[in-house]
Biopython code that builds the backbone (N, CA, C, O; Angstrom):
import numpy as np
from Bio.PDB.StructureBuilder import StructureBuilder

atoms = [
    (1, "UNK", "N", (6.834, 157.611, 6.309)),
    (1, "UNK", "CA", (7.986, 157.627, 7.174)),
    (1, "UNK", "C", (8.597, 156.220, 7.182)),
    (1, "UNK", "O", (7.933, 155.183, 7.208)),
    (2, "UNK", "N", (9.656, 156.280, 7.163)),
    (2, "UNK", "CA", (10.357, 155.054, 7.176)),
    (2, "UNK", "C", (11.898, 154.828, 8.124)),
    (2, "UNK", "O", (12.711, 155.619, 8.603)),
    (3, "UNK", "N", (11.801, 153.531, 8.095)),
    (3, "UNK", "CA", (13.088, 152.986, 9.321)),
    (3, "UNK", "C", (14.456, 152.226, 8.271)),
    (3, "UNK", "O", (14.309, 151.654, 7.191)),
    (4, "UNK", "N", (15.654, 152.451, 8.977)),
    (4, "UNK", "CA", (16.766, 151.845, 7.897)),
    (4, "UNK", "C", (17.383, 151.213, 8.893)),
    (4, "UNK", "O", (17.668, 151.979, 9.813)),
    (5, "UNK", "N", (17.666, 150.211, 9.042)),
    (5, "UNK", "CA", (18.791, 149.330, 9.443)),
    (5, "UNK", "C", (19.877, 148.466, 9.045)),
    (5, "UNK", "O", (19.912, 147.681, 8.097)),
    (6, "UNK", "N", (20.885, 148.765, 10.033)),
    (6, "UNK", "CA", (21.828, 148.084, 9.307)),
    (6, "UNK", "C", (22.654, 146.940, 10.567)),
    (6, "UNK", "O", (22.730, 147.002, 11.794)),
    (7, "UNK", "N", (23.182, 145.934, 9.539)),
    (7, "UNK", "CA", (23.890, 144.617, 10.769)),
    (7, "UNK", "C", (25.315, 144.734, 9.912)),
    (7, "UNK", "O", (25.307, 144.221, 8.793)),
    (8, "UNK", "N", (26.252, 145.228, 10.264)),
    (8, "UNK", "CA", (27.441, 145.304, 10.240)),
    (8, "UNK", "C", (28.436, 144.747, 10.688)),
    (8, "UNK", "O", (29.381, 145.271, 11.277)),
    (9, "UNK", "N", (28.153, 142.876, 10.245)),
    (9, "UNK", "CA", (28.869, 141.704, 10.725)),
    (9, "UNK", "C", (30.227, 141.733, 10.074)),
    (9, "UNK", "O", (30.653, 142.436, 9.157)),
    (10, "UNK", "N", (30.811, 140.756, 10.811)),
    (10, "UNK", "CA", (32.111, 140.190, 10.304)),
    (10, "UNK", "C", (31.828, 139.241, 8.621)),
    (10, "UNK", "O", (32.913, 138.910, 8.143)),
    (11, "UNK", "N", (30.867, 138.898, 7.935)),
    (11, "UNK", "CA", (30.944, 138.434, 7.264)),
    (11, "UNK", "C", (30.144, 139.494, 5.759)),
    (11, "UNK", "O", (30.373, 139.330, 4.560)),
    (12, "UNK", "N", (29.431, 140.284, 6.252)),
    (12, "UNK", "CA", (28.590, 141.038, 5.433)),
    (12, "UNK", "C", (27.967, 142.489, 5.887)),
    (12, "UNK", "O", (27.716, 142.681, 7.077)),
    (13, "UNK", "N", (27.762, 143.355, 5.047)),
    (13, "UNK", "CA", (26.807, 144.454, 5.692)),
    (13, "UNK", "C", (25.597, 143.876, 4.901)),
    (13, "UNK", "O", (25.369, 143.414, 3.782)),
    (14, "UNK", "N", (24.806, 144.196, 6.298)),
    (14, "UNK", "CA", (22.719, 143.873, 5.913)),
    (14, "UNK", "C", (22.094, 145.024, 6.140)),
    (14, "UNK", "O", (22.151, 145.725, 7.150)),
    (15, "UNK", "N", (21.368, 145.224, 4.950)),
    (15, "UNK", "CA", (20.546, 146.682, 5.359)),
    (15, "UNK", "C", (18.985, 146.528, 4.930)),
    (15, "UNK", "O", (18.572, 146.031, 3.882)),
    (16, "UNK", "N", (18.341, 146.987, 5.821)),
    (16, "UNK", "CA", (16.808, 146.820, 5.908)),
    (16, "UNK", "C", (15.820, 148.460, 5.589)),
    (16, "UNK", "O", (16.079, 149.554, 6.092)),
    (17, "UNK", "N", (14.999, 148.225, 4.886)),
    (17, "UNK", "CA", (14.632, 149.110, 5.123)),
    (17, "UNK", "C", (12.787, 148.586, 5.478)),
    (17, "UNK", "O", (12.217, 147.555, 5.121)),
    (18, "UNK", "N", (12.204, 149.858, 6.360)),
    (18, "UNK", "CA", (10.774, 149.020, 6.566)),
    (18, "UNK", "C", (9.793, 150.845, 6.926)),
    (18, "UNK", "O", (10.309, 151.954, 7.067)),
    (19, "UNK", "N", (8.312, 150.456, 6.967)),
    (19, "UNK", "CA", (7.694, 151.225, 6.283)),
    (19, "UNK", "C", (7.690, 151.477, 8.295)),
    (19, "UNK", "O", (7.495, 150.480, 8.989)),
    (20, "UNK", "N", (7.855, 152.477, 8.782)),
    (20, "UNK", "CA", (7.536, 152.838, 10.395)),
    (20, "UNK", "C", (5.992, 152.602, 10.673)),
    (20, "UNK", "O", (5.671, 152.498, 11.857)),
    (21, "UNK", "N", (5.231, 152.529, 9.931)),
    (21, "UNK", "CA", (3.944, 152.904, 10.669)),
    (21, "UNK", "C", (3.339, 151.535, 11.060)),
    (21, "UNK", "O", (2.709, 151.221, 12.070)),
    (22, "UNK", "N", (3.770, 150.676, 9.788)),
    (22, "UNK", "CA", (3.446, 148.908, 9.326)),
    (22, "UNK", "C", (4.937, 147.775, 10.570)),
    (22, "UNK", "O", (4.664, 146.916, 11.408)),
    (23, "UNK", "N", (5.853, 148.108, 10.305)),
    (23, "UNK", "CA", (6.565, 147.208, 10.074)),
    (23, "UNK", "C", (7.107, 146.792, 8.803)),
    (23, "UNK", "O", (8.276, 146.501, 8.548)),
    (24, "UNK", "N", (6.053, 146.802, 8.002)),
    (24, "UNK", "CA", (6.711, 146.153, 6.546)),
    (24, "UNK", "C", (8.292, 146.088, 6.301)),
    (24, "UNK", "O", (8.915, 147.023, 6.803)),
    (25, "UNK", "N", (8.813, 145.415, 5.814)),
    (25, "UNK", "CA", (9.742, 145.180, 5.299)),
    (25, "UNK", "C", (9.675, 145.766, 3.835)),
    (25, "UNK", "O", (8.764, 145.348, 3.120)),
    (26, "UNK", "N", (10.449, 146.583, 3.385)),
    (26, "UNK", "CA", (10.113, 146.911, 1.609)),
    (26, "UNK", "C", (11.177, 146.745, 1.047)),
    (26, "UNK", "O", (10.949, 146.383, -0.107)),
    (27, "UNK", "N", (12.665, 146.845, 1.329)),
    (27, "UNK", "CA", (13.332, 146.364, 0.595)),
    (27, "UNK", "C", (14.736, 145.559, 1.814)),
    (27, "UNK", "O", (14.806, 145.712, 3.033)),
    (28, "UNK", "N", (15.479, 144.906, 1.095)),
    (28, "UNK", "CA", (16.508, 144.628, 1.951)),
    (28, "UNK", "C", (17.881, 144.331, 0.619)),
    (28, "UNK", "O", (17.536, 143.867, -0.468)),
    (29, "UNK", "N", (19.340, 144.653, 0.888)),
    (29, "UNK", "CA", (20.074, 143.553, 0.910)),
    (29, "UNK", "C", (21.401, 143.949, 1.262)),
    (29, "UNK", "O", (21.619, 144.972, 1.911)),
    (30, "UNK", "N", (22.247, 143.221, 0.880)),
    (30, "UNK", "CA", (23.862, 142.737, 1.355)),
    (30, "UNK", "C", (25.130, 142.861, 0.577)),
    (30, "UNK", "O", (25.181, 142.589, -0.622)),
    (31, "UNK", "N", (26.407, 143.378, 1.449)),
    (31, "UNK", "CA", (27.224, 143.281, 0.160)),
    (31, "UNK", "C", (28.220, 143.138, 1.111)),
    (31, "UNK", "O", (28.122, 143.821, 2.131)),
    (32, "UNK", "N", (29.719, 141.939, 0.901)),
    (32, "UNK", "CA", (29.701, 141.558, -0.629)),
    (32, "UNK", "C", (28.962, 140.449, -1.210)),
    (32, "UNK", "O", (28.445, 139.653, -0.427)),
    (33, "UNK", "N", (28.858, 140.307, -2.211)),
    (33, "UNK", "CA", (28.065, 138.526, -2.309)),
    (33, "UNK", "C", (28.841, 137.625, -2.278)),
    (33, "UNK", "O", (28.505, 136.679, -2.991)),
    (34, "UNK", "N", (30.186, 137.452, -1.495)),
    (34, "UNK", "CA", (30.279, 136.385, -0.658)),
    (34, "UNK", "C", (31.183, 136.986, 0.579)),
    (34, "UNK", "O", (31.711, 138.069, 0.324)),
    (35, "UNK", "N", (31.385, 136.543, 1.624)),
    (35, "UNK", "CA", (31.737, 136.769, 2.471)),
    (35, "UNK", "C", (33.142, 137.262, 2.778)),
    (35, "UNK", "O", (34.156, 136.623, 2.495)),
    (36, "UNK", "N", (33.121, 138.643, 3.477)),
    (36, "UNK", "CA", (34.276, 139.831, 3.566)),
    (36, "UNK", "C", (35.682, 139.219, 4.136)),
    (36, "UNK", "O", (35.534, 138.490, 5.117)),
    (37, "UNK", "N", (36.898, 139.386, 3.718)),
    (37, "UNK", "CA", (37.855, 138.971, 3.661)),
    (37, "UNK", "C", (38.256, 139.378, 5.351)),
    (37, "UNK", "O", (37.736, 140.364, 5.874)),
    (38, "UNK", "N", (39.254, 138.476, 6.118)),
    (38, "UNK", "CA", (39.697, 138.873, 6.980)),
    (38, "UNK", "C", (41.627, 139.020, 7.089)),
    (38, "UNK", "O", (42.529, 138.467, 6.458)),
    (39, "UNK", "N", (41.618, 139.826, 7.973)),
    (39, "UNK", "CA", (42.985, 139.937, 7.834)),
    (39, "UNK", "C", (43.717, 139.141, 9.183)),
    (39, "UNK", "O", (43.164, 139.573, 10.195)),
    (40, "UNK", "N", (44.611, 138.280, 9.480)),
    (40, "UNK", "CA", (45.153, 137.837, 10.282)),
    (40, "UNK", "C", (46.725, 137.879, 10.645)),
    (40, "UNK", "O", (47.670, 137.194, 10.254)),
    (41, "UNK", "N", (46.631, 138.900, 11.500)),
    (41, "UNK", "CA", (48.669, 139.451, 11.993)),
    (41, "UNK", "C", (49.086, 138.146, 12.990)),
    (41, "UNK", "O", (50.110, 137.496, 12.783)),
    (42, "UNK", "N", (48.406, 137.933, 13.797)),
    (42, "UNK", "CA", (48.617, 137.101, 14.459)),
    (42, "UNK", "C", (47.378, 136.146, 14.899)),
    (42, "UNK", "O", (46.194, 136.462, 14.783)),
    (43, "UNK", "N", (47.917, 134.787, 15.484)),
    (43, "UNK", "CA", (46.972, 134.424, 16.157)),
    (43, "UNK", "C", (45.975, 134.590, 16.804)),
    (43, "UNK", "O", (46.071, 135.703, 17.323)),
    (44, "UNK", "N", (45.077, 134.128, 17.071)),
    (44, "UNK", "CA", (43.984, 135.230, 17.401)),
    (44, "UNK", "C", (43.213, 136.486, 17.263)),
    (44, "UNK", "O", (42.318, 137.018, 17.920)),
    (45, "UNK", "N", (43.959, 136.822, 16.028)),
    (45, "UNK", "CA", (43.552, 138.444, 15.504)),
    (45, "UNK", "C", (42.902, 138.136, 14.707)),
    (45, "UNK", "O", (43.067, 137.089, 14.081)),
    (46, "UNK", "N", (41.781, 139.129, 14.454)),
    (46, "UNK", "CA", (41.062, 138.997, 13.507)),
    (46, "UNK", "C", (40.432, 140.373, 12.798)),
    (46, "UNK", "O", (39.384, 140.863, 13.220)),
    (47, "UNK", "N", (41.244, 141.002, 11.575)),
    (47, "UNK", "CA", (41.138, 142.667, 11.449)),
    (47, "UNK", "C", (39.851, 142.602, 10.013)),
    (47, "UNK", "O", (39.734, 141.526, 9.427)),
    (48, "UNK", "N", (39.138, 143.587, 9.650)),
    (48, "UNK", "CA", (39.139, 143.934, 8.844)),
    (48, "UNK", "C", (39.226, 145.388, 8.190)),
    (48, "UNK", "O", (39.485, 146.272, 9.007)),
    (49, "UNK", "N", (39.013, 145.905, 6.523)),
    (49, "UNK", "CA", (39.095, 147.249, 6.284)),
    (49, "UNK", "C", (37.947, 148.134, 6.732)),
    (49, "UNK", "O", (36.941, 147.943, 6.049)),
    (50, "UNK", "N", (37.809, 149.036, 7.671)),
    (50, "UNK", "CA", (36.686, 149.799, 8.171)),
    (50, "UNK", "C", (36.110, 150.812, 6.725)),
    (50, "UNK", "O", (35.009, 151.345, 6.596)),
    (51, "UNK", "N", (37.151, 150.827, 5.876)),
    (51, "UNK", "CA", (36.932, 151.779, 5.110)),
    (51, "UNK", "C", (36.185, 150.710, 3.773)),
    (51, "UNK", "O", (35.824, 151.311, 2.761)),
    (52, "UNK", "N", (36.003, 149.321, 3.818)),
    (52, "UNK", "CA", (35.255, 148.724, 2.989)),
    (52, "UNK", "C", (33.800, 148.589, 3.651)),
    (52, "UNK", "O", (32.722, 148.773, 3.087)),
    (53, "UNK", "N", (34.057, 148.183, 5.135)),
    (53, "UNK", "CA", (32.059, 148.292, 5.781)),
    (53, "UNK", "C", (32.127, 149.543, 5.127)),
    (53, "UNK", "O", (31.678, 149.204, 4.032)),
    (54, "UNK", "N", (32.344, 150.617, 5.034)),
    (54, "UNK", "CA", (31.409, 151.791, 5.004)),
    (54, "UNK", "C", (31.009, 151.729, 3.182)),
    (54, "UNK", "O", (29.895, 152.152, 2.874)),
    (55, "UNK", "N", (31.673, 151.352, 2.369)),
    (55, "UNK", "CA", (31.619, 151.094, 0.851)),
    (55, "UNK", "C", (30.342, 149.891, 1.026)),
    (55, "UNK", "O", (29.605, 149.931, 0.041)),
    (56, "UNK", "N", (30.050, 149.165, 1.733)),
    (56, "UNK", "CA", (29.045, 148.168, 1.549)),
    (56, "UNK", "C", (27.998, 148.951, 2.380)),
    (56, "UNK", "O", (26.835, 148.861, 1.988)),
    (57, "UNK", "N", (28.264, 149.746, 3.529)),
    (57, "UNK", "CA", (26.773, 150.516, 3.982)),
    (57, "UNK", "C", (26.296, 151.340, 3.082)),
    (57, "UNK", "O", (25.087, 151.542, 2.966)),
    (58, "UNK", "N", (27.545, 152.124, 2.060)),
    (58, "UNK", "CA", (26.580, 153.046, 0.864)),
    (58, "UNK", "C", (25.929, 152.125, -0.254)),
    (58, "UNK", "O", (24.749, 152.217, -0.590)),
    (59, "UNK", "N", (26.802, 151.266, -0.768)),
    (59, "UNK", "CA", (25.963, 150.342, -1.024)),
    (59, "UNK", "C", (25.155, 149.675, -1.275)),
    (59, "UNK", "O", (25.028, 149.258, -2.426)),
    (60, "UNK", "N", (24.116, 149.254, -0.048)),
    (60, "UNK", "CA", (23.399, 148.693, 0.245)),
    (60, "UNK", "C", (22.122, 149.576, 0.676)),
    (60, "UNK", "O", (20.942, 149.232, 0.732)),
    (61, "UNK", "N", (22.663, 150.707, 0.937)),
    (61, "UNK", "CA", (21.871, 151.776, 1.494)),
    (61, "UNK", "C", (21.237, 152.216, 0.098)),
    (61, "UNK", "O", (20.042, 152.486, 0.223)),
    (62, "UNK", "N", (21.835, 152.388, -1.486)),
    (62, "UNK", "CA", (21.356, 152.951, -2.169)),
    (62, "UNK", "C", (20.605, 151.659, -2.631)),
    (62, "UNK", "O", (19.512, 151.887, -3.149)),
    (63, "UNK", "N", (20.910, 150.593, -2.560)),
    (63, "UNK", "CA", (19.951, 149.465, -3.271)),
    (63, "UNK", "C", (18.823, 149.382, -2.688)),
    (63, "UNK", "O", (17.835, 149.012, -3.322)),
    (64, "UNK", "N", (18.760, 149.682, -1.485)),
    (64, "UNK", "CA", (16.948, 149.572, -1.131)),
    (64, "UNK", "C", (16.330, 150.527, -1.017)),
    (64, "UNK", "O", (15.103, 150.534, -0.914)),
    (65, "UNK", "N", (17.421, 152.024, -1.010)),
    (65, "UNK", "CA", (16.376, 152.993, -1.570)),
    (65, "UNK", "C", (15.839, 152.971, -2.748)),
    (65, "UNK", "O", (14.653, 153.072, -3.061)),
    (66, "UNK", "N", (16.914, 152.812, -3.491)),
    (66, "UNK", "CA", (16.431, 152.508, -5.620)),
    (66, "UNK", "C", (14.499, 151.316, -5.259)),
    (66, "UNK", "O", (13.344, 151.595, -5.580)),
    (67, "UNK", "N", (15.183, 149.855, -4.369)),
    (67, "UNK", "CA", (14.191, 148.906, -4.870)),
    (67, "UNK", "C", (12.990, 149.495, -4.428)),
    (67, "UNK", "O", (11.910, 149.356, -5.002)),
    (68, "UNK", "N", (13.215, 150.265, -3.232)),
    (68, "UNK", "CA", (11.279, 150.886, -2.633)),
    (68, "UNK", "C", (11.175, 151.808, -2.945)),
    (68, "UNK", "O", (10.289, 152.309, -2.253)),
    (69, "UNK", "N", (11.545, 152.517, -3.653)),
    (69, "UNK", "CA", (11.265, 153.872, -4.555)),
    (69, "UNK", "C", (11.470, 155.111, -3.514)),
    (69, "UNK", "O", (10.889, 156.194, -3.571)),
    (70, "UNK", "N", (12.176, 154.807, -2.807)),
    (70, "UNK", "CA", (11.546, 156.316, -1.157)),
    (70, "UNK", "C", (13.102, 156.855, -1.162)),
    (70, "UNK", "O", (14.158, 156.277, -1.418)),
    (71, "UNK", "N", (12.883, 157.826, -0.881)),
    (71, "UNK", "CA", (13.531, 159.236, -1.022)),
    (71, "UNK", "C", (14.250, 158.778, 0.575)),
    (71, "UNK", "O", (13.672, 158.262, 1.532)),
    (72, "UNK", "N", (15.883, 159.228, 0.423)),
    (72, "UNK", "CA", (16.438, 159.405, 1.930)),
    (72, "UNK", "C", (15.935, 160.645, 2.931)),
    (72, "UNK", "O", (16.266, 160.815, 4.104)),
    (73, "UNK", "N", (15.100, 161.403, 2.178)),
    (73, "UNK", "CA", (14.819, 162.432, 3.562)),
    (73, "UNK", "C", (13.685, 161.947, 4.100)),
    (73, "UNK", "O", (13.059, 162.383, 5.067)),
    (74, "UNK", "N", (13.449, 160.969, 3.377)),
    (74, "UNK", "CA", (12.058, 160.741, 4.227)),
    (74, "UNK", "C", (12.112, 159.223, 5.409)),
    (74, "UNK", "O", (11.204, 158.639, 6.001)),
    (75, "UNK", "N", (13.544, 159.003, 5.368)),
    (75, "UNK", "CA", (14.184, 157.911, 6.703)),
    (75, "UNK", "C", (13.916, 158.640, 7.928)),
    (75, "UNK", "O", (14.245, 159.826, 7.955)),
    (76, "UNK", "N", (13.388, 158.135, 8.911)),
    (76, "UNK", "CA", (12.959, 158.655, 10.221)),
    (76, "UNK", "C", (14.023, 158.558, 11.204)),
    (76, "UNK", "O", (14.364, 159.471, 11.957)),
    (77, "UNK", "N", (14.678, 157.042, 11.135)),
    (77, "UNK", "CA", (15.741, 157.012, 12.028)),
    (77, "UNK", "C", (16.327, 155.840, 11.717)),
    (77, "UNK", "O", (15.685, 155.093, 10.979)),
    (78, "UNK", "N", (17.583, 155.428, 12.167)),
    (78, "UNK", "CA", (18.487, 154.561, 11.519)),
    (78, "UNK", "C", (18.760, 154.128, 12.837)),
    (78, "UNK", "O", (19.057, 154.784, 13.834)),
    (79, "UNK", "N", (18.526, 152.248, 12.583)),
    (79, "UNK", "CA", (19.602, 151.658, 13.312)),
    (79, "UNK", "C", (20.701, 151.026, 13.206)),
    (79, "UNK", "O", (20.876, 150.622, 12.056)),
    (80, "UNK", "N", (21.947, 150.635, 14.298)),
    (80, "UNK", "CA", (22.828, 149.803, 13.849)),
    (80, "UNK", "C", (23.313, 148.634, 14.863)),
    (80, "UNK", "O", (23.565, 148.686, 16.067)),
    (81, "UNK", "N", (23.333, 148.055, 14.364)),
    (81, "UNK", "CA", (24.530, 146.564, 14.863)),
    (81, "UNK", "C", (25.584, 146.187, 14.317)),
    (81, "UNK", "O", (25.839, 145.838, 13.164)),
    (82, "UNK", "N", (26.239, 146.292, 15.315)),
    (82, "UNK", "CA", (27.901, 146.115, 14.651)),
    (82, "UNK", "C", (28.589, 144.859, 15.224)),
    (82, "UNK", "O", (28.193, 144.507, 16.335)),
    (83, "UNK", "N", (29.367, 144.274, 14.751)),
    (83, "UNK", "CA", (30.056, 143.147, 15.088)),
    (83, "UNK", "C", (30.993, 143.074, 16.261)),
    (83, "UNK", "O", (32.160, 143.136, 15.875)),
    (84, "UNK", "N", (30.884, 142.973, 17.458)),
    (84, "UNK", "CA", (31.406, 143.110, 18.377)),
    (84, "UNK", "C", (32.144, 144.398, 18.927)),
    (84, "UNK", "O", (31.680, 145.478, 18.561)),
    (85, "UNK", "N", (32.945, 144.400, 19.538)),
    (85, "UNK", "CA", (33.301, 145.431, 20.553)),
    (85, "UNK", "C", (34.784, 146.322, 19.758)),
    (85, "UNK", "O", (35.767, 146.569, 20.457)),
    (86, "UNK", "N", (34.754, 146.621, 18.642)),
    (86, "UNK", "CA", (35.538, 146.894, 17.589)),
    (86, "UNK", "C", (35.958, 148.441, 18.086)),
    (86, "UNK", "O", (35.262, 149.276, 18.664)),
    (87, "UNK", "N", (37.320, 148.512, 17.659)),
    (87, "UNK", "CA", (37.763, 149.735, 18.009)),
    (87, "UNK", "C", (38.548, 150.687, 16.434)),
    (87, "UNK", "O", (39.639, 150.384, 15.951)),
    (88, "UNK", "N", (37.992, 151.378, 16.118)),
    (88, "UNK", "CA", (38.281, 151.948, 14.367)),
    (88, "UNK", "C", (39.021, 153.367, 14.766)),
    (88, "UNK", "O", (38.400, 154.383, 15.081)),
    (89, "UNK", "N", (40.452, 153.259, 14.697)),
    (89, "UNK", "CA", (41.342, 154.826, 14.847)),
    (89, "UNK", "C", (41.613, 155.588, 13.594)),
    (89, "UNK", "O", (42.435, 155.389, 12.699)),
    (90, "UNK", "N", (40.982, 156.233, 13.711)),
    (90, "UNK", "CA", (40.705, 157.531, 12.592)),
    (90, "UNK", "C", (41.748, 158.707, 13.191)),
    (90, "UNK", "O", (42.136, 158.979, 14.327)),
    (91, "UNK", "N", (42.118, 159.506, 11.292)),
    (91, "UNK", "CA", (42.747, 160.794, 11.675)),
    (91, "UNK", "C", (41.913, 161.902, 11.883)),
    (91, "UNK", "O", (40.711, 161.875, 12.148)),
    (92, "UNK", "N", (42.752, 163.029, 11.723)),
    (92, "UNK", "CA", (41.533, 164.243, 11.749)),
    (92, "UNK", "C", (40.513, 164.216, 10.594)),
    (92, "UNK", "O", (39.366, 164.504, 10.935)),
    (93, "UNK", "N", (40.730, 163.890, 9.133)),
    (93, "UNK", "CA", (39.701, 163.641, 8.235)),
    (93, "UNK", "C", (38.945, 162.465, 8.519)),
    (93, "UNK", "O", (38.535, 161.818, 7.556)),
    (94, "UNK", "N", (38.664, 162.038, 9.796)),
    (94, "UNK", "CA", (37.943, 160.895, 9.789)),
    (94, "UNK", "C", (38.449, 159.315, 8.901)),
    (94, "UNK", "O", (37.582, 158.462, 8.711)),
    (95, "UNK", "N", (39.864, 159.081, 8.430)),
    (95, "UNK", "CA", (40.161, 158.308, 7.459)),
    (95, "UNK", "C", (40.474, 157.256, 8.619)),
    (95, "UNK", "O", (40.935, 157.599, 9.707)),
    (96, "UNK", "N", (40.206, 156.083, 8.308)),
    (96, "UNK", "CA", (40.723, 155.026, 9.273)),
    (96, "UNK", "C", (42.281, 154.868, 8.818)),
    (96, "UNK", "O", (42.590, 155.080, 7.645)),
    (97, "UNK", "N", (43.157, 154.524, 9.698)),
    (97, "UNK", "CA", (44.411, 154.296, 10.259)),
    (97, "UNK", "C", (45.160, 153.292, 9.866)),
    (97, "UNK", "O", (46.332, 153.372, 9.499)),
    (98, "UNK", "N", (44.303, 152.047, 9.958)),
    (98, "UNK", "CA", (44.613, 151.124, 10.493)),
    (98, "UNK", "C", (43.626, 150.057, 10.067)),
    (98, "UNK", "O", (42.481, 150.442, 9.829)),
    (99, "UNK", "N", (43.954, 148.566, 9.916)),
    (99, "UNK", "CA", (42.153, 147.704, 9.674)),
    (99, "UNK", "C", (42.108, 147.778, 11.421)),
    (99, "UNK", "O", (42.907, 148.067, 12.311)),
    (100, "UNK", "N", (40.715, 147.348, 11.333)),
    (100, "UNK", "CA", (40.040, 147.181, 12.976)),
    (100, "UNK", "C", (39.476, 146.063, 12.531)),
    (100, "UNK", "O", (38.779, 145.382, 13.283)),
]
sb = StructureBuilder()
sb.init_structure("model")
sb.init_model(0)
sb.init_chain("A")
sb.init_seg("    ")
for serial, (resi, resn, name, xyz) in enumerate(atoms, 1):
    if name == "N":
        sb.init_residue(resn, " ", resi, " ")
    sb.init_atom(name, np.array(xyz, "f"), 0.0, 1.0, " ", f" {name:<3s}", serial, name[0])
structure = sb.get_structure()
């Protein structure tokens, strides 16, 4: 059984994966390899594409399944952290709108 996490910063998605019973850590990593572009309308704004985090959570999600050899049905439960108090407006297909 195993645990997946993910940190879904302003600069990168981080994804962990670890063995539930241990702790272990078995695989981890990040994308992009360098740090995610921001968009700025105005002062103080600070947007990015919601529809690129999710291209770096698949990602990253398939690189540490590939590096620890383990099958996605056998993920127990997933966590997340996300970069602040972000608001993402989607249509009816779930497509984001807008950057957030």
């Amino acid at each position: 059984m195993y645990l997946l996490g993910y940190d879904i910063g302003s600069s990168s998605v981080k994804t962990t994966l670890l063995e539930a019973a241990t702790g272990k850590v078995l695989a981890s990593a990040f994308a992009p390899g360098s740090e995610m572009g921001m968009l700025v309308l105005k002062e103080g704004w600070a947007e990015q594409d919601p529809d690129k985090w999710w291209q770096y959570v698949v990602e990253t999600t398939h690189q540490v399944l590939q590096k620890a050899q383990v099958s996605s049905a056998d993920i127990k439960s997933v966590g997340i952290a996300y970069q602040m108090h972000g608001l993402v407006v989607v249509d009816k297909n779930q497509k984001p709108l807008r950057p957030s």
